[in-house]
C-alpha positions in Angstrom: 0.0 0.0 0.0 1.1 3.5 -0.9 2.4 5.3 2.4 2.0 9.3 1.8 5.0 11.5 3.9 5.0 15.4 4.2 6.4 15.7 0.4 4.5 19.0 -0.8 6.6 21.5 -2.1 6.0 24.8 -0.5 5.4 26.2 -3.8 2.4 24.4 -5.2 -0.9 26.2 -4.3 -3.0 23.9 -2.3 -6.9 24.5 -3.1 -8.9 25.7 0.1 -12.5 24.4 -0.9 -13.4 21.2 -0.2 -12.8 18.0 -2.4 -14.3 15.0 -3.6 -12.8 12.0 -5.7 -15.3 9.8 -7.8 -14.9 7.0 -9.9 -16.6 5.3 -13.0 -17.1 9.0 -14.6 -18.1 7.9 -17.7 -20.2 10.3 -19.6 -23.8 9.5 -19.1 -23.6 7.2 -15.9 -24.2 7.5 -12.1 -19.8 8.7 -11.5 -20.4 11.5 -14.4 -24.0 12.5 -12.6 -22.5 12.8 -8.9 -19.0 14.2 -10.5 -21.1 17.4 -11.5 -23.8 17.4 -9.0 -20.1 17.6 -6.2 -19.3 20.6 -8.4 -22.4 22.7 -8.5 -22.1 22.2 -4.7 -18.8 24.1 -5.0 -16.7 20.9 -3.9 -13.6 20.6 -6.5 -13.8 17.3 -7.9 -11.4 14.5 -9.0 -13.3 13.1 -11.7 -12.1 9.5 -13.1 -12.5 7.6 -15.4 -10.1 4.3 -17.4 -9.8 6.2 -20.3 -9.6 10.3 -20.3 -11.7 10.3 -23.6 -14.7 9.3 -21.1 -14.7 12.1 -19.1 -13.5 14.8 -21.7 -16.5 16.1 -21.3 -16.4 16.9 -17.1 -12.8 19.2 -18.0 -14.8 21.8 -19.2 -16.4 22.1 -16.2 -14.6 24.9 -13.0 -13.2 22.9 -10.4 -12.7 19.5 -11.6 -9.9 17.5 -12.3 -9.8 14.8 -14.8 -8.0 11.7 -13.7 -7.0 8.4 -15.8 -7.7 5.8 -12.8 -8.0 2.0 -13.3 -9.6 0.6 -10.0 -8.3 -2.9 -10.4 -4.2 -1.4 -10.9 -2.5 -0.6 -7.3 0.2 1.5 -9.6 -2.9 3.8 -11.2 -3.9 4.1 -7.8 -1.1 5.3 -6.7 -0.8 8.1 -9.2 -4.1 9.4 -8.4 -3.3 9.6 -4.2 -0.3 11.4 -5.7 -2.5 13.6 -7.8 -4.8 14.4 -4.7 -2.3 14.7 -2.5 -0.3 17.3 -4.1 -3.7 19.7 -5.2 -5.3 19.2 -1.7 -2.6 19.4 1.3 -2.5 15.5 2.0 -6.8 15.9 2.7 -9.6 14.4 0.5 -13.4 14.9 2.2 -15.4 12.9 -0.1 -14.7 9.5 -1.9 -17.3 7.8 -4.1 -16.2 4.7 -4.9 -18.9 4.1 -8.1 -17.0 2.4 -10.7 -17.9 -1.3 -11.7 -18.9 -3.8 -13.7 -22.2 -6.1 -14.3 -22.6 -9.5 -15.5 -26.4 -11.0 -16.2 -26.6 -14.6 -16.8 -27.5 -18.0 -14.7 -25.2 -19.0 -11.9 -24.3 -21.9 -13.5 -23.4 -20.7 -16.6 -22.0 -17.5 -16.1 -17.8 -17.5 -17.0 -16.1 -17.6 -13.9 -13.0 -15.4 -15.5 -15.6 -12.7 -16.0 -16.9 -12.8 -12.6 -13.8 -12.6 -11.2 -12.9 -9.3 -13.4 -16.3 -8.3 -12.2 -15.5 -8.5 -8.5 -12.2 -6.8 -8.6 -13.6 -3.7 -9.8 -16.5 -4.0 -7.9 -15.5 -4.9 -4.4 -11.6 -5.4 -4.6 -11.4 -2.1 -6.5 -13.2 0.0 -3.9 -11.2 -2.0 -1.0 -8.1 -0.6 -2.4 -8.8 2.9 -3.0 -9.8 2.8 0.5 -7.0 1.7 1.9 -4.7 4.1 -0.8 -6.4 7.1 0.2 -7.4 6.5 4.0 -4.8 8.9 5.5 -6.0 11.8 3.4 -9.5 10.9 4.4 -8.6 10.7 8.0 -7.0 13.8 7.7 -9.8 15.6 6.3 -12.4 14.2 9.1 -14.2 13.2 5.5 -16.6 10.5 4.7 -16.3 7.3 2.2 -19.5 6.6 0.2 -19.8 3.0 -1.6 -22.0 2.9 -4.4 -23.7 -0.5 -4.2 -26.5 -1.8 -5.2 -30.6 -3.8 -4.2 -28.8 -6.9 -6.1 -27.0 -6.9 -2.3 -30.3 -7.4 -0.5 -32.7 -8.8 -3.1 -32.0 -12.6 -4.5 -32.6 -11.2 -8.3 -32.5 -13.7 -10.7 -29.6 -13.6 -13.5 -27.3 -11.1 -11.6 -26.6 -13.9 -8.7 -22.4 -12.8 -9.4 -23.3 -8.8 -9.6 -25.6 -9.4 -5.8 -22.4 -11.1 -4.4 -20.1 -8.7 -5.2 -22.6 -5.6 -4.3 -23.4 -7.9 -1.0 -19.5 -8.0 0.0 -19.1 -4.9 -0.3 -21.6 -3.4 1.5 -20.8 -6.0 4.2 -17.3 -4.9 4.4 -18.4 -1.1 4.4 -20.7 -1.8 7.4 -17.6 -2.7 9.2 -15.6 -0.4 8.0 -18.0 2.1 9.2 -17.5 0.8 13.0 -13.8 1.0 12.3 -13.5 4.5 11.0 -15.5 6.1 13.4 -12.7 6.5 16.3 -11.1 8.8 13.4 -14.6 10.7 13.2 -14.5 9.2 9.3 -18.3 8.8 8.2 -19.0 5.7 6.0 -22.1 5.4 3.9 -23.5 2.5 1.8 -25.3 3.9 -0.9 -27.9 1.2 -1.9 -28.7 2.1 -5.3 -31.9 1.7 -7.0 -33.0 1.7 -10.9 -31.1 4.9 -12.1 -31.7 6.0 -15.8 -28.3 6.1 -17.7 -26.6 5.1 -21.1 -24.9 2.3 -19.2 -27.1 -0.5 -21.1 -26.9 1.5 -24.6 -24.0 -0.6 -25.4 -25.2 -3.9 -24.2 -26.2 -6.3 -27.0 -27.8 -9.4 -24.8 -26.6 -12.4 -23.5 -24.4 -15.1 -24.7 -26.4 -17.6 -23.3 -25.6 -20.8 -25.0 -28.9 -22.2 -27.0 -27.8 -25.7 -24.8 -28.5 -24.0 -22.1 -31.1 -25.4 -19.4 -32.5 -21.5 -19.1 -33.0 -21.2 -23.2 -36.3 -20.8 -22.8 -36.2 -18.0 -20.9 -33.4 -16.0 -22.6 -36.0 -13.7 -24.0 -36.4 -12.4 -20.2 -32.6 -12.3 -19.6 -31.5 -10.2 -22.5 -34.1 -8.4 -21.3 -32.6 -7.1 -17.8 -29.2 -7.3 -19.4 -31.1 -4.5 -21.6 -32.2 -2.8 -18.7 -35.6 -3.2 -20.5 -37.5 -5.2 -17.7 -37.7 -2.3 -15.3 -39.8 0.7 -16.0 -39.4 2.7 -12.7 -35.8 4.4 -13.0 -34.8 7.8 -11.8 -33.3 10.4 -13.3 -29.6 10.0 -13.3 -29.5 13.9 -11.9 -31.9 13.5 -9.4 -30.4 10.4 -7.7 -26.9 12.7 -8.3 -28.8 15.6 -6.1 -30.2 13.3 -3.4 -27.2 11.2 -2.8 -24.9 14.7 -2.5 -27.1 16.2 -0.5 -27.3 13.1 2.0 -23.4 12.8 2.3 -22.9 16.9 2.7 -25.8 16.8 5.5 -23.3 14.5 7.4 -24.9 10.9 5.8 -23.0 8.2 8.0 -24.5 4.4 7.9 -26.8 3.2 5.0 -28.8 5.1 2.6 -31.2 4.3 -0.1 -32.0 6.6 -3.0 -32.9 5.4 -6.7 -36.2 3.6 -8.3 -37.4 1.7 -6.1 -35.3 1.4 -3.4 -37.3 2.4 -0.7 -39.7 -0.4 -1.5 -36.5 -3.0 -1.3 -35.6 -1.8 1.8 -39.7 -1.9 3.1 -40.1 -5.6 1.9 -36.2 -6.8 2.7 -37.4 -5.9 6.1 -41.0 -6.6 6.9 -42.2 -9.2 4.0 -41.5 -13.0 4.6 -38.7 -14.9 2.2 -41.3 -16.9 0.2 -43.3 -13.5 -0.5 -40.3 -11.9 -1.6 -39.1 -14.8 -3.7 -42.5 -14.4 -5.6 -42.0 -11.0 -6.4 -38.5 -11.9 -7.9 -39.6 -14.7 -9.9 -41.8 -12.5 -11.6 -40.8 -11.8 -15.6 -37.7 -13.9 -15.4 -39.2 -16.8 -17.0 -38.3 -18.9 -13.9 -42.4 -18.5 -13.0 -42.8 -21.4 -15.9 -40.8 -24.0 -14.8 -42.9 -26.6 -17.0 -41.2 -25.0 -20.3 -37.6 -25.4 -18.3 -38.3 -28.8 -17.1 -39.7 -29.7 -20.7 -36.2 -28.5 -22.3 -34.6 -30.9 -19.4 -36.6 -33.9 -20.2 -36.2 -33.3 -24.1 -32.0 -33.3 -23.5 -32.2 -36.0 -21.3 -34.2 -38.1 -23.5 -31.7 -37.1 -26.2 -28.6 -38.1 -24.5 -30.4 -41.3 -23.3 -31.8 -42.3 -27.2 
């Protein structure tokens, strides 16, 4: 882990407003939404992105910094605490760790190599910026906000790997809210709801395989890897606002802000598991199991004959 000394020459300005860093500032998603809703706040932000053409558009903007930052490389890490560092006087108030990755598909026939990728930026990613950039967070008395996700508290059907990593990291923020607080350090899950963004404009389905046992329901999964299954999204901008305003009103523990995430949280806590379950079977083509157990048979028959 990078260990930051006293290294700041005496001639580099250091900024007096407040600071935030946030990552997975591509143009059009939830980072590049926060990025500027932190600036029209007045904060100056370290906006970040893995490629600088991503974020060309935030440099425009008064008070923000673009940074090339790769969540899942300690050495472009490393770089960026420099970065910080130098502009802000060894102090960062605000980091958002956002960026991420998604994979929809079965649990059984999702590629493990992808899941892995997937859970480095997604939970081992935001671990390590956390660690990197602790000392200047301690130093500001600032707060750490994790950007996960209802996959952690829902059992939602195709995104079984995306809930896991969301889960684990909002498991290990939980206690790393306990453990920051000595350091007055405020740590806040934000458990994200349906947010309307470009982030499924690229998507082009599955790749479920046609021998799959869940082909007949591959209809309903390229559907939520479209992000076409879920009409109740909020505005990217107005998620941006509410989530900004929570952390600088001194947010510390879990929030929920997005579509529909304050009826997760109502029936996480006071429906029963098997009414839940219902309500996530619902559209995924799991609620006809005769068509899945017919493709079963069919194979099995096949194999047999």
């Amino acid at each position: 882990m990078l260990i930051l000394r006293s290294s700041i020459s005496p001639h580099i300005k250091v900024m007096s407003r407040k600071s935030v860093l946030v990552t997975g500032c591509s143009e059009g998603g939830i980072g590049d939404a926060l990025a500027q809703a932190f600036q029209r706040k007045g904060l100056h932000v370290f906006a970040t992105a893995r490629s600088s053409s991503k974020i060309a558009h935030l440099s425009a903007l008064p008070n923000v910094t673009c940074i090339v930052l790769d969540v899942t490389s300690t050495e472009s890490i490393e770089t960026a605490v420099q970065i910080v560092n130098t502009k802000t006087g060894g102090k960062l108030d605000f980091l958002i760790n956002n960026a991420g990755l998604g994979i929809v598909a079965p649990a059984i026939d999702a590629d493990i190599k992808d899941a892995k990728k997937m859970f480095d930026a997604n939970f081992w990613g935001a671990v390590e910026m956390v660690q990197a950039f602790s000392p200047l967070i301690i130093s500001a008395k600032g707060t750490i906000g994790n950007v996960a996700a209802l996959g952690a508290i829902l059992h939602v059907p195709w995104m079984s790997f995306y809930g896991a990593s969301k889960a684990a990291l909002v498991n290990w923020t939980e206690v790393l809210r306990l453990e920051m607080a000595p350091f007055r350090v405020k740590v806040v899950p934000i458990m994200t709801g349906f947010v309307h963004t470009n982030i499924f404009n690229q998507g082009h389905g599955t790749s479920l395989p046609r021998e799959s046992l869940y082909w007949p329901a591959h209809k309903e999964i390229d559907a939520r890897s479209a992000g076409s299954d879920v009409t109740e999204k909020m505005d990217a901008n107005v998620y941006a606002n509410k989530v900004v305003n929570d952390l600088t009103n001194g947010a510390d523990g879990r929030i929920y802000r997005g579509g529909m995430s304050s009826g997760a949280k109502f029936i996480t806590t006071f429906l029963p598991n098997s009414m839940v379950d219902k309500m996530m079977l619902g559209g995924t083509g799991l609620d006809k199991p005769a068509e899945l157990q017919a493709i079963q048979a069919a194979r099995k028959a096949t194999k047999t004959g």
